[in-house]
Each structure stands twice: as structure tokens, then as C-alpha cells.
C-alpha positions in Angstrom: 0.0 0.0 0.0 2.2 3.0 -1.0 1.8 5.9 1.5 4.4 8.3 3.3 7.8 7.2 5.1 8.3 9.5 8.3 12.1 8.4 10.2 11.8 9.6 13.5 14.9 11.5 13.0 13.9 13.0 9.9 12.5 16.1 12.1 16.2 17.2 13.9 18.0 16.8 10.2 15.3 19.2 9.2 16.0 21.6 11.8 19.3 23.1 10.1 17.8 23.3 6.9 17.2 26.9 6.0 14.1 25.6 3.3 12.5 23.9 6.4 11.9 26.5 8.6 8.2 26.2 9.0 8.3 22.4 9.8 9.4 23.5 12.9 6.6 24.6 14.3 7.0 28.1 15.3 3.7 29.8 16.1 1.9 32.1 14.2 -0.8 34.7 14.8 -3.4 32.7 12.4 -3.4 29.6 14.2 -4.9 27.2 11.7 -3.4 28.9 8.6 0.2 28.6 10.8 -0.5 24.8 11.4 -1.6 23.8 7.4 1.7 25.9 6.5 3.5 23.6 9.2 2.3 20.5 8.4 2.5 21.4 4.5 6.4 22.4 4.5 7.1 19.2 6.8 5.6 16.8 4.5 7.7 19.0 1.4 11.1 18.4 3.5 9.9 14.7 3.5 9.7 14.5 -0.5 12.9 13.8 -1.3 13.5 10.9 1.9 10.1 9.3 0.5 11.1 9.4 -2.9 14.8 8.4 -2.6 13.7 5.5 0.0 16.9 6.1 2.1 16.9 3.9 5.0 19.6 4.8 7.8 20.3 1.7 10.3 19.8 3.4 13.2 16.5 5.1 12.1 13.0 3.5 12.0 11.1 4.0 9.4 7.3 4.6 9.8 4.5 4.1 7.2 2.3 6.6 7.2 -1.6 5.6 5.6 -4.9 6.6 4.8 -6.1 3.6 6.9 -4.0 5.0 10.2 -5.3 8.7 9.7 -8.8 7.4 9.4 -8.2 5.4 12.7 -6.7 8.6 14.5 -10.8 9.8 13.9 -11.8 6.8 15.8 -10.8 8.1 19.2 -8.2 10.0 20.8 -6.6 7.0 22.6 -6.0 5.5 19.0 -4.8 9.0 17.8 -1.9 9.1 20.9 -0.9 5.4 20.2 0.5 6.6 16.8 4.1 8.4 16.8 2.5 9.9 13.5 -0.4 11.0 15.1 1.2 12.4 18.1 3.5 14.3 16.1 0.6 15.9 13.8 -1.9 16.5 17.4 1.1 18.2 18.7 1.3 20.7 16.0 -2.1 20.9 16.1 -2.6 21.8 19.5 0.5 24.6 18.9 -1.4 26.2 16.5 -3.8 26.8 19.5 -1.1 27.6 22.2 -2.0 24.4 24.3 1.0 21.7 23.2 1.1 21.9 27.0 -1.2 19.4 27.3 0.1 16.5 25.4 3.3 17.7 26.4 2.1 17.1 30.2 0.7 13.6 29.1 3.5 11.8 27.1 5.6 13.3 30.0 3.2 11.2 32.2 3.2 8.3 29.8 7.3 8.1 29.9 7.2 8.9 34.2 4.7 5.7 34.7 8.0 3.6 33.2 10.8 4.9 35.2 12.8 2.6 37.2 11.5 3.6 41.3 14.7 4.9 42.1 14.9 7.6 39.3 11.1 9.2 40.2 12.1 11.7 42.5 14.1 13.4 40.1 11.4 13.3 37.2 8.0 13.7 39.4 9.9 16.9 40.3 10.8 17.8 36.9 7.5 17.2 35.9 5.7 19.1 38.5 8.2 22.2 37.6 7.7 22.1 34.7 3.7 21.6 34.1 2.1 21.5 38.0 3.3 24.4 40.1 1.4 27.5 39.6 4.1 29.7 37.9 5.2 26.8 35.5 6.3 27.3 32.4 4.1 24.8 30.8 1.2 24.8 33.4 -1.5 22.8 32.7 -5.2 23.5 33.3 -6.2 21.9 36.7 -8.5 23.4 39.7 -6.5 24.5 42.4 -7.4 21.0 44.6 -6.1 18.9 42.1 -3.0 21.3 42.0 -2.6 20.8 45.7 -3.0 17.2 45.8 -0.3 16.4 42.4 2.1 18.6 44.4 1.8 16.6 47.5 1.8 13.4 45.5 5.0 14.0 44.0 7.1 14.8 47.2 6.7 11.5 47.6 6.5 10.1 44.5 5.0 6.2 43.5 4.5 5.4 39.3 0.7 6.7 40.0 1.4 10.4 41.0 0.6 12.0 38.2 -2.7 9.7 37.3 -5.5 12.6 38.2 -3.6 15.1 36.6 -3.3 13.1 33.4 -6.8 11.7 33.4 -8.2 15.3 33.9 -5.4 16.5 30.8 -6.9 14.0 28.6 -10.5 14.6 29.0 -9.3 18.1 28.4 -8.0 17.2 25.2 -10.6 14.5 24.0 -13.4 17.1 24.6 -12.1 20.2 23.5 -8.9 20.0 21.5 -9.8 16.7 19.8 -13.2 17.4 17.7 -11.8 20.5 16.4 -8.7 18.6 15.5 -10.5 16.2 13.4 -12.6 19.5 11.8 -9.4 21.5 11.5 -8.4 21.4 7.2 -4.9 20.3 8.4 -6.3 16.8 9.0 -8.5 17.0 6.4 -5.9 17.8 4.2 -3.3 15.1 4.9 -6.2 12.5 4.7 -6.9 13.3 1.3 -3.6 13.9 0.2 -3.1 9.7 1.8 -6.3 8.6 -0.1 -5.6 10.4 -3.0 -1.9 9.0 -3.6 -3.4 5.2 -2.0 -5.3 5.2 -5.3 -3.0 5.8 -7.7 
């Protein structure tokens, strides 16, 4: 089934490239224009790796299909369990000035898999960086919940940042989400998949 090849490290050999500017993702005052302008100059920097079929042994290659961007419409767990997809949501949700939230939850995602005696040092980075109330990154949760992550991860266990990420997601799934899968970004690519899948 032909379709696109995305490397994982296809993104940081972009980011010297002065042609490849957009596919960074810098933000833009007209959000969804910004993203389809994003998303369109990363998929041109990816022409000539798709066409030339370059495979680098320590890269892994990823196909990219109409069948998985159909399935990302299914629900937003099946959107997240895609590298793709979590790569094109995240742009997405730049375009809106809220990547903090999947920012917060892969963080979550990678913290439920660390060995116990590294947790301390990541549930602090964690809350630093997304929890407290002057983060950088701060996520949107009531002041409660703020209050009970913060005492959770002085004492961290794998589950300290499970409320927090639950309430991040519903976030997401109800808000971000439907105008994700409405936003012509999405659209876009899909057709762009269909319309080379039947060549």
C-alpha cells in the first residue's frame, strides 16, 4: 500500500535546513493557517527521503496511511498510540497555544515507566515544569487537584501523576480533539493519503 515514510529523525536533520523553517513549528498569529503551513512544508522536506527510499540503520522508518489517519478519527486513545499521530496532534494543539497538554501527558506516559529509584528526580521535573502554579508549561487543573499532584510528588509512586493526566486528557478528548479532526490540516493530509493510495 504506497503511502508516506516518516524516520523519527527526519525532524532534527530538518531543523538546520534553512528551506525547512516552518516544519518546525514556530507559532503564528493565524493559528490554523500557521499549522496547514507547518504541516505542508514538513511533508515537502519529506519528499525527497520518500522518494529516494533512504533507509539509515539506526533510524526506524514509519508508514504513514490513509487507513491510520482514518483510525486517528476513531478516538483520541487511537490518535496518541501513533508516533505519526502524536507528532501531527502536537502541532495541532501549537497552533492553538495548548501543546502543554500532550506535552504534560507523554511526559506522564514516559514517568509511569521509570525505574523507582529515578522518580524523584522526574516527578519533580515534571511538576516544575507543568504542575506548580508559575510553571512554564502549566496545565489546566483546579487548584485541589493542583494541591493534591504537588503533595503526590514529594513522595512520588508510578501513580502520582494519574488525576492530573486523566483530567489532561478529557481536556484534550473534549475540547482540542473534535476541532482537531474539523481542522483542514487533518482533512488535508487525509486526502492527500487517499488520494496517492489510489493511484
Amino acid at each position: 500500500m504506497p503511502g508516506f515514510f516518516f524516520s523519527h529523525n527526519d525532524m532534527t536533520e530538518l531543523n538546520g535546513k534553512e528551506d525547512c523553517k516552518l516544519a518546525k513549528g514556530k507559532v503564528h498569529k493565524k493559528k490554523q493557517k500557521a499549522f496547514g503551513a507547518d504541516l505542508k512544508s514538513y511533508l515537502k522536506c519529506m519528499v525527497p527521503h520518500i522518494e529516494s527510499g533512504i533507509k539509515t540503520s539506526n533510524s526506524r522508518n514509519v508508514m504513514l496511511s490513509a487507513e491510520e489517519v482514518i483510525q486517528w478519527s476513531q478516538s483520541l486513545e487511537k490518535l496518541l498510540a501513533s508516533q505519526s499521530g502524536q507528532g501531527v496532534f502536537r502541532e495541532f494543539l501549537k497552533s492553538e497555544f495548548s501543546e502543554e497538554n500532550i506535552e504534560f501527558w507523554l511526559a506522564c506516559e514516559d514517568y509511569k515507566k521509570t525505574k523507582s529509584d529515578h522518580l524523584h528526580g522526574k516527578a519533580e521535573r515534571i511538576y516544575e515544569e507543568f504542575v506548580q502554579s508559575d510553571a512554564i508549561k502549566q496545565i489546566n487543573i483546579d487548584y485541589q487537584m493542583r494541591e493534591a499532584t504537588a503533595k503526590k510528588a514529594q513522595d512520588p509512586t508510578h501513580t502520582s501523576f494519574d488525576e492530573a493526566q486523566k483530567t489532561v486528557y478529557i481536556l484534550m478528548e473534549r475540547d482540542s480533539y473534535p476541532r482537531f479532526l474539523k481542522s483542514k490540516s487533518y482533512l488535508n493530509l487525509l486526502n492527500q493519503l487517499q488520494t496517492n493510495t489510489s493511484k
